[in-house]
N, C-alpha and C positions, 0 to 999 in steps of 0.2 A: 504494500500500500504506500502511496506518495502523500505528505502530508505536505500542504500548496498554504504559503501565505499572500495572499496576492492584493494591487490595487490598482483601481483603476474606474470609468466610467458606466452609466449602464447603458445600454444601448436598447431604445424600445422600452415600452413599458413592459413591464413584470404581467404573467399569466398565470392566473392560479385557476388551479384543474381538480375535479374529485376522480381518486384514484377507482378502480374496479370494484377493494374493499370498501370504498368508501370513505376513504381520508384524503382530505384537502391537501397537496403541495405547490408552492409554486415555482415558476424556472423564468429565466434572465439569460441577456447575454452583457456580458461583462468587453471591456476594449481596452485592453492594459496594452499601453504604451513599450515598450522595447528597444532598449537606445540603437542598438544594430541591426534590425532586421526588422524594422517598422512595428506592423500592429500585430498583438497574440489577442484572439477571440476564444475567448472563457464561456463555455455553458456551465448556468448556475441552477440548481435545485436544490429546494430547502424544503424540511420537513416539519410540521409542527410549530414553535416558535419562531422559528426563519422563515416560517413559509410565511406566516404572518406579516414581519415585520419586513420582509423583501416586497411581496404582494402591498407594502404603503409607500412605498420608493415612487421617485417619477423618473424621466427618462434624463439620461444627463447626469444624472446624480453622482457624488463622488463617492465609494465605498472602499473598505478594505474585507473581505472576507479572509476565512482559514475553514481549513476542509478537506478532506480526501479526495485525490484527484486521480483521473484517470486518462492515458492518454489516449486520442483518439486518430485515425489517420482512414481517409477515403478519396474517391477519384473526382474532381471538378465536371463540369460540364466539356472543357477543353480537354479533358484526358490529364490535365496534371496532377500529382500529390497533393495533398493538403493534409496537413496537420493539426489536432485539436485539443483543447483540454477538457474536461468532462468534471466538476468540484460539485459534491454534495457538499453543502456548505454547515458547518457545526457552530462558527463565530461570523458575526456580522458587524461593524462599523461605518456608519456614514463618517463623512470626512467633512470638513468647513476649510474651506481657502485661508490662510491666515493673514490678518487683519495687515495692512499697511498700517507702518507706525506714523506715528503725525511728528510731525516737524517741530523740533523744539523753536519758540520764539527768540529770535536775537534777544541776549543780555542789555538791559538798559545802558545806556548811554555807549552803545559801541557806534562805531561810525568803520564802514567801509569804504571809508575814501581813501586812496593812494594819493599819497604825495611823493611826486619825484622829484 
């Protein structure tokens, strides 16, 4: 088993499904950035308390999950490889941009003026 800590964007709203027994999950695709190799696309599935709390996410949204991952690999419409990740998800955090700091105000009586 691969234990995946990952983040990154969600892509699409979040779908929540009733399984055959009849338990609610929901699934996500995730767009986690990759400094060399462009975009890795994450399918996300959560059960119970993640289904829930992924199923209130909107689209865009900045998350970190952690979850057992599985990889996936299949043929494109063009015949190429493609590669996937597959994460039942067990930890969920949204993420907040962090704040720009504000500008401290000039110290009283400074003057920036240059004299040559």
């Amino acid at each position: 088993m691969i234990r995946a800590l990952i983040s990154g964007t969600l892509h699409g709203q979040p779908q929540t499904r009733i399984s055959q027994n009849g338990h609610p999950f929901t699934t996500a695709k995730l767009k986690a950035d990759a400094t060399e190799n462009g975009v890795v696309w994450v399918s996300l599935i959560g059960f119970q308390e993640q289904a829930e709390r992924l199923a209130t996410l909107k689209a865009g949204q900045a998350i970190s999950i952690s979850g057992r991952a599985k990889l996936t690999a299949w043929m494109n419409k063009q015949g190429e490889a493609q590669a996937g990740l597959d994460v039942v998800i067990d930890e969920l955090a949204t993420l907040r941009p962090r704040p720009k700091p504000k500008p401290e105000p000039a110290q009283a009586g400074f003057d920036d003026e240059l004299t040559i």
